[in-house]
N, C-alpha and C positions, 0 to 999 in steps of 0.2 A: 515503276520505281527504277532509277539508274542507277548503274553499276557502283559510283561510289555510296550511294548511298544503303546499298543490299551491303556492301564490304565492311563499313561501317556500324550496320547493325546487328553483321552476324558475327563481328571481332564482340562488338559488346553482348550480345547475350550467349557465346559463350566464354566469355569473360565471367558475366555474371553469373548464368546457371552452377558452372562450376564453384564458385563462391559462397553460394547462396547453402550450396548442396555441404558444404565442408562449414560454415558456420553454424548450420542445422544442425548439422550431427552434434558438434562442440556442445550447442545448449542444451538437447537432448540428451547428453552425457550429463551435464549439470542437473538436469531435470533428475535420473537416475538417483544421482548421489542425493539430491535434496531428500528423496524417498526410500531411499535404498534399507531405512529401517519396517517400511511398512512393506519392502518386494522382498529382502532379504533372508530366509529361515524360514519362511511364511507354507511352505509345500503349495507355489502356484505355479499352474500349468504355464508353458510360454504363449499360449494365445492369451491369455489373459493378461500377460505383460503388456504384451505386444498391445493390443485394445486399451491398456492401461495410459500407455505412451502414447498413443495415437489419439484420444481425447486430448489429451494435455499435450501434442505440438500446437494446436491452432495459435493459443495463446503465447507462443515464443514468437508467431510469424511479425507483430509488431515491431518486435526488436531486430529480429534478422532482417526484416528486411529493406528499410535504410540503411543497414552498414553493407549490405550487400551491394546496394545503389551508388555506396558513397565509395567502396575499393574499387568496385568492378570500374567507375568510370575515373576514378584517377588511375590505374593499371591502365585502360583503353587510352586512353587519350595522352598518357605519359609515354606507351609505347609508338603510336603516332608520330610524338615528337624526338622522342630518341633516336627512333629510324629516318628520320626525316620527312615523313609522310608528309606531313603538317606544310611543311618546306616546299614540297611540288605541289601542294595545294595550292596554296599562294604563290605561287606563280602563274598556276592555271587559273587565274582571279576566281579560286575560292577563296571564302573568310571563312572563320571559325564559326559566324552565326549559323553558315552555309552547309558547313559539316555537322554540326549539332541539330539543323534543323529534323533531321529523321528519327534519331533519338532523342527529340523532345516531345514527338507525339508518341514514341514510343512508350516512356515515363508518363504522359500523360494518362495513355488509357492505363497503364498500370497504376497510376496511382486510385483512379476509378473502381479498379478490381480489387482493388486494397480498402478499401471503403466498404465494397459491398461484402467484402469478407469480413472485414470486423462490425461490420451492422449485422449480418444473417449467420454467420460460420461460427466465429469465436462464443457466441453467447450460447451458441448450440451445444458447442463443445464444451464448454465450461459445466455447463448444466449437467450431460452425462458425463462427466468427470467426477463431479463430487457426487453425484450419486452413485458411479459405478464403486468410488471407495468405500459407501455407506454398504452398498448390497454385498460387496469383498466380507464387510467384517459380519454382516447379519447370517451370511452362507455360511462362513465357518468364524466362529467368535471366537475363538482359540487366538485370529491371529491379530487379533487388538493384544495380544500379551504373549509375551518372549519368554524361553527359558531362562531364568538364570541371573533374569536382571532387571533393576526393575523399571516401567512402564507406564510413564504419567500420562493419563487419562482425565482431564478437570482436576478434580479436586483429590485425589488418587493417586498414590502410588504404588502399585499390585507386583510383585514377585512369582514365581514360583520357580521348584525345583525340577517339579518333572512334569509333562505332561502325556498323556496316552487315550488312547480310544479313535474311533473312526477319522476324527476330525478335530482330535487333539482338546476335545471338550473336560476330559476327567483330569484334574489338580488336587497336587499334592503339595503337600508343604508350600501353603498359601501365607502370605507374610503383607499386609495393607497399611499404608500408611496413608492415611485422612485429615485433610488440612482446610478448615474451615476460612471462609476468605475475610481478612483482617486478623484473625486468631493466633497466636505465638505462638501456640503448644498444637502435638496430632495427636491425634488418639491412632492406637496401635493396634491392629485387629491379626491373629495367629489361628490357622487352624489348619490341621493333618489336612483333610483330604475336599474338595471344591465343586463344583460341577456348572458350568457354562451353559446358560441356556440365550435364545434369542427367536426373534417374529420378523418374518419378510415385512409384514406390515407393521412395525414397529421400530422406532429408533433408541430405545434400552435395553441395553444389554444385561440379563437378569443375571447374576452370579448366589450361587447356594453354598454355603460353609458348612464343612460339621465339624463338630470337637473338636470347640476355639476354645482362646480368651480374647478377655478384650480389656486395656488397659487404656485407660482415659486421665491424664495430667489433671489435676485440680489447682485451678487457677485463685488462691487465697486472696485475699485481699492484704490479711497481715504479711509485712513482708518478715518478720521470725518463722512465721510458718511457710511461706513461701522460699524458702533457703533450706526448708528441709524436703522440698521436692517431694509432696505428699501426690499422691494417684488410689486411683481406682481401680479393682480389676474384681473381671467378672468373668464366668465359663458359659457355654451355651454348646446346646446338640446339635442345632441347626439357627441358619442364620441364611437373613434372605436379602441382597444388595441389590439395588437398580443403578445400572450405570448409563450415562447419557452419551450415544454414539458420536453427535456432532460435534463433541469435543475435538473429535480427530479429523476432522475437517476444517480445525484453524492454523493445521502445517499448511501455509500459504507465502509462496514468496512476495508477493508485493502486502507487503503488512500496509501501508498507509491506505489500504481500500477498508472504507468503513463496514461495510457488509458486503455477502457473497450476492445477492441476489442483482445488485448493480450489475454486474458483469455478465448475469445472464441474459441481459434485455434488449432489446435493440433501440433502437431510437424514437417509436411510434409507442411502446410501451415504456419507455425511460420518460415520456413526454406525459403518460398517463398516469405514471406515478407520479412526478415530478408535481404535480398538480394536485395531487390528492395530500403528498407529504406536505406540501405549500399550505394549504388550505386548515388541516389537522393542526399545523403549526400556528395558525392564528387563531385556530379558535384555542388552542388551549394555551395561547399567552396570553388572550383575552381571561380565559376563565382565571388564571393564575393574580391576572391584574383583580380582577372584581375582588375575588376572595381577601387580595391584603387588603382591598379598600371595606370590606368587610370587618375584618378583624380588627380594624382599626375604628371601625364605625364612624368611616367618612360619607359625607352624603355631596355633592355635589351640587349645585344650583347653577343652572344655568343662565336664571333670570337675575346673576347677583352682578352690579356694577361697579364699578369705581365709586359712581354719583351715592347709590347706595352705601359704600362703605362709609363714606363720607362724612354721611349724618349720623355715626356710630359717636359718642362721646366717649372721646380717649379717657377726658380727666376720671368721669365716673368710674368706668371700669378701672382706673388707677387705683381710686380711692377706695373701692369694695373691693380688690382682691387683695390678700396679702401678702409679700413679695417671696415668702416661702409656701408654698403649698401646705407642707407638714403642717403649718400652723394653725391649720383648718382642724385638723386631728387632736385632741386634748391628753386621752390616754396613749402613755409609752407604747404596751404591747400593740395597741392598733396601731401607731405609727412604723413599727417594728412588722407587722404584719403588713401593713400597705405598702412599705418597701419591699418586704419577699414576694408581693402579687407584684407590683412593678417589673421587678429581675425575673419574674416567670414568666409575664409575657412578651416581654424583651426578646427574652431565649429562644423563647418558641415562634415568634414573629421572625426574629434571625435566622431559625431553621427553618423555616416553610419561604423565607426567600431564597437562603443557600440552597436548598431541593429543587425549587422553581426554577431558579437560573441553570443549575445542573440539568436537569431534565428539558429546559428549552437549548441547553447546548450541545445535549446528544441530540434532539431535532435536527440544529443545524447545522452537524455534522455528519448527520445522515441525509439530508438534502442535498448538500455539496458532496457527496460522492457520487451522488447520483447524478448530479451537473458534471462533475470530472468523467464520468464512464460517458456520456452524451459527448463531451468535447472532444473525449481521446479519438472519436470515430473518426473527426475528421484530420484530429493532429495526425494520424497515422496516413492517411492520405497525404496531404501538405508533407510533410514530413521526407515522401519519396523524391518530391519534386525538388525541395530545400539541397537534401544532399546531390543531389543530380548537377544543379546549377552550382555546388560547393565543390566537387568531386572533378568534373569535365576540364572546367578553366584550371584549377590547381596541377591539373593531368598534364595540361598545356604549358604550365606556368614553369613548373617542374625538369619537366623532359626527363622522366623518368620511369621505365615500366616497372614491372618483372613486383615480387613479395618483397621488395627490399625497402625503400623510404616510403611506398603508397602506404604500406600497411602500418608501419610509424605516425605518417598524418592522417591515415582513415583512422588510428585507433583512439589517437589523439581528441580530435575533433568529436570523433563519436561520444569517448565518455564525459566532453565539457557538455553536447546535448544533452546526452542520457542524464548526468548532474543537477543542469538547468532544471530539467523535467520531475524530475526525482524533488526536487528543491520546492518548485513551483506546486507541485500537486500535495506534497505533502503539509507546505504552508495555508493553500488553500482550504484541503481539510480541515485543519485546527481552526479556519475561518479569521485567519491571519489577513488573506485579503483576497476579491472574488473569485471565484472555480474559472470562472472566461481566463483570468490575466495568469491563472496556478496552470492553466492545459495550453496557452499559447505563447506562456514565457520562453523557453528555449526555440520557439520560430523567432518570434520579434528578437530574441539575440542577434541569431544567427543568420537572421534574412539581410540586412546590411553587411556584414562578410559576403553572404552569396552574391550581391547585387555588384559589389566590390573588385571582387574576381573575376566577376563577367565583364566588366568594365577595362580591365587590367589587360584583360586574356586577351579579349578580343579589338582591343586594340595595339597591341603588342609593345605593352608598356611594363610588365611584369612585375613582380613585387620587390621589391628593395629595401631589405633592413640593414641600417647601420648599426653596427656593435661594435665601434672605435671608444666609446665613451666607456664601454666596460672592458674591453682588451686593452687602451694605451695605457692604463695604467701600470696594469700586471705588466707588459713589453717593456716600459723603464725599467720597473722593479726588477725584471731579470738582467736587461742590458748592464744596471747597477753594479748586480750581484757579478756578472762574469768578469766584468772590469776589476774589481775588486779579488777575484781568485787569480784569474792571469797575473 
C-alpha cells in the first residue's frame, strides 16, 4: 500500500470510527427513552440493562451505519479540499478516481460485513431481545405494572396503589379497566388486595383479586333506557385473570413490520418460509374460490362451447319465463318470504366474501413483510456504498470539513433516504405495489445523484445552482423600497 493511499484511509476511518461511535450512542439514548417505562421504577439490576441494550443495538447498526459512511466521507474529503490536499494531488497527476480508489475497497468489504451482519447478527439479536423482555416480566411480574398509574396491557388497564413483597407481587387497591375490541363501554373491575402469579414456561400472566366489584355498562338497545346509563354490579371473594405477556412486546419502533418473526430470520429461512406462506396462500384462495362457487351452486362445464350455446333457443326461453320472477310465486306471504330468503343470502354471501378478501389480505401482508425483511439485507449492504459515492464527490464538491455544512448535507440527504425507504416499505406492506420496488425505492432515487456527483467531482465541473430567478425579484423589491425612503 503507498503512502497516500494508508493517509487517506486512516484520515477516513478515523473520521468515521469517531462518528459511528457518537451516533450510536445518540440512538441508544433513543432506544432508552423509547423503553424507559419498561427500565424505569422496575428494581433491575444494571447488568441487566446493560444485556437489555446490548440485544437491541444490532438492530440500530442499519441506520448508523450509512450516515456514518455518508458524514465521515464528506468531513474527509471536504477537508482534503479545504487544505488543499486535493490541489497537490492534481498536480502530482492524481485524479480523484485515484484518491478514492483505496477507500472504495475499503466500503466494499464493509458493505460485505454489513450483509453478513444483518443476515446472521441482527436476527439473533432480535430474537433474544424480545425474549429477554418476555423472561424480565415472567421473573418478576410485578413489573408489567407501575405504581400509581395505570398500565395498558391488550385489552387492560390495571392500576394499583401500592405494591410490596419480594418481588413486588402482593397488590393493593387494584383498579381494571377492560375494553372489549369494537365495544364502547368497559366494565370496571375494583378490588382491596391482588396477587401476581406467572410460569417461566408460560406466556400469561395470572393475576388473583379478592374483595372486588365488578361493574359492567348494560348496553340497551332502547335508547330511553340507554340515556339512563343503566349497569351492572356484582361482588366476588376471589377472582382469577389471565393476562397475555406478548402484548408487551408490540412497543416496537418500526410499526410497518407486519410480524416479529420476519426479523428473526435470515435469508435461507426467510426463503423457507417465504414458500410455505406462498403456497398456504393459494390453497386457501383456491378453497375461499370453490366455497362461493359453492354457495352459489355454480357447476362449471368445460365441454360448454360457443357452437353449444348456440343451438340454445332464445325465443323459447323468452316465452316460458316470466319477465318478473315474483310471478312465478302466487301467494303474497311466500313472495314476501322469498324476498327475506333472497336478502339472507345476499348478506351472508357479502360477508363470507368481505371475510375472504380480509383474510387473503392479512396473507398478503404477511408475505410481503417477509419479502421486505429478505430485501432489507441487501439494501443495508447497497446502501453503505450508495452513501460512499454520495458523501466522497460532495466532500470534493464542497470544500468543506470540520461538523459545520457536512453535517447539514449528511443530515439532509440522510432523512430524504430514510423518507424514501420508510415510504417505500410501508407502501409495500399495504401491498400498494411490490416489496422488490417498497426495499430498493430510496437506491433507484438516490443512485442517479450518486452517479451525478461522481461525474461532477471528478471531472472538476462542480455543481452550480442558479437562484437568480428567486432572488431578483426580492433585489428589485428592496432597491424599490430604499429609493422610495431616501
Amino acid at each position: 500500500m503507498k503512502i497516500l493511499d494508508r493517509y487517506i484511509l486512516t484520515s477516513f476511518i478515523q473520521t468515521f470510527a469517531s462518528v459511528f461511535i457518537i451516533l450510536f450512542f445518540i440512538f441508544v439514548l433513543q432506544a432508552i427513552w423509547l423503553f424507559i417505562a419498561e427500565l424505569a421504577g422496575k428494581d433491575l439490576d444494571i447488568w441487566l440493562i446493560i444485556k437489555f441494550l446490548a440485544f437491541y443495538a444490532p438492530k440500530i447498526v442499519p441506520l448508523v451505519l450509512p450516515l456514518s459512511i455518508l458524514l465521515a466521507s464528506i468531513m474527509t474529503f471536504g477537508n482534503f479540499a479545504e487544505n488543499y490536499e486535493f490541489a497537490a494531488m492534481k498536480s502530482s497527476g492524481i485524479s480523484l478516481n485515484r484518491a478514492m480508489r483505496s477507500l472504495t475497497i475499503f466500503i466494499f468489504a464493509l458493505s460485505i460485513v454489513a450483509f453478513f451482519f444483518a443476515n446472521n447478527v441482527i436476527p439473533k439479536a432480535e430474537y433474544k431481545f424480545i425474549n429477554l423482555r418476555k423472561n424480565i416480566i415472567q421473573r418478576k411480574p410485578a413489573m408489567a405494572i407501575a405504581e400509581g398509574q395505570f398500565n395498558a396491557i391488550g385489552n387492560f388497564n390495571i392500576k394499583v396503589d401500592k405494591k410490596s413483597g419480594e418481588n413486588g407481587e402482593k397488590l393493593s387497591g387494584v383498579t381494571i379497566h377492560k375494553r372489549n375490541p369494537g365495544a364502547s363501554y368497559a366494565t370496571i373491575i375494583r378490588s382491596k388486595t391482588g396477587l401476581l402469579k406467572s410460569n417461566d414456561k408460560s406466556n400469561l400472566l395470572q393475576l388473583e383479586l379478592f374483595d372486588g366489584y365488578y361493574y359492567e355498562e348494560v348496553n340497551s338497545k332502547n335508547p330511553v333506557e340507554r340515556q339512563k346509563q343503566p349497569f351492572a354490579k356484582s361482588s366476588f371473594s376471589k377472582q382469577v385473570m389471565n393476562i397475555d405477556l406478548t402484548m408487551l412486546n408490540s412497543n416496537d419502533m418500526d410499526d410497518e413490520k407486519i410480524a416479529n418473526t420476519n426479523t428473526m430470520l435470515n435469508i435461507n429461512e426467510l426463503r423457507y418460509t417465504l414458500d410455505s406462506l406462498e403456497t398456504n396462500y393459494t390453497k386457501e384462495s383456491k378453497s375461499i374460490a370453490d366455497n362461493i362457487n359453492q354457495r352459489y351452486n355454480v357447476t362449471l362445464n368445460e365441454n360448454i362451447t360457443s357452437k353449444n350455446i348456440g343451438l340454445i333457443d332464445s325465443s323459447v326461453v323468452k316465452n316460458s319465463m316470466p319477465k318478473n320472477l315474483l310471478d312465478l310465486v302466487k301467494d303474497e306471504k311466500d313472495k314476501v318470504r322469498v324476498l327475506e330468503n333472497a336478502k339472507n343470502n345476499i348478506n351472508s354471501s357479502e360477508f363470507f366474501m368481505v371475510s375472504g378478501k380480509a383474510q387473503l389480505f392479512d396473507k398478503t401482508k404477511n408475505i410481503n413483510g417477509h419479502w421486505l425483511a429478505l430485501y432489507e439485507k441487501f439494501v443495508i449492504a447497497f446502501s453503505c456504498l450508495l452513501m460512499f459515492f454520495i458523501g466522497a464527490p460532495l466532500g470534493a464538491i464542497i470544500r468543506k470539513g470540520g461538523l459545520g455544512l457536512p453535517i447539514v448535507f449528511a443530515v439532509l440527504i440522510f432523512i430524504i433516504f430514510h423518507f424514501i425507504n420508510t415510504f417505500g416499505r410501508k407502501l409495500a406492506s399495504e401491498n400498494g405495489i411490490p416489496p422488490f420496488l417498497g426495499s430498493w425505492m430510496s437506491s433507484f432515487v438516490l443512485t442517479p445523484f450518486a452517479i451525478l456527483l461522481t461525474y461532477r467531482a471528478t471531472n472538476d465541473k462542480g455543481v452550480s445552482i442558479n437562484f437568480d430567478w428567486l432572488t431578483t425579484p426580492f433585489e428589485k423589491l428592496f432597491k424599490s423600497k430604499s429609493k422610495e425612503h431616501k
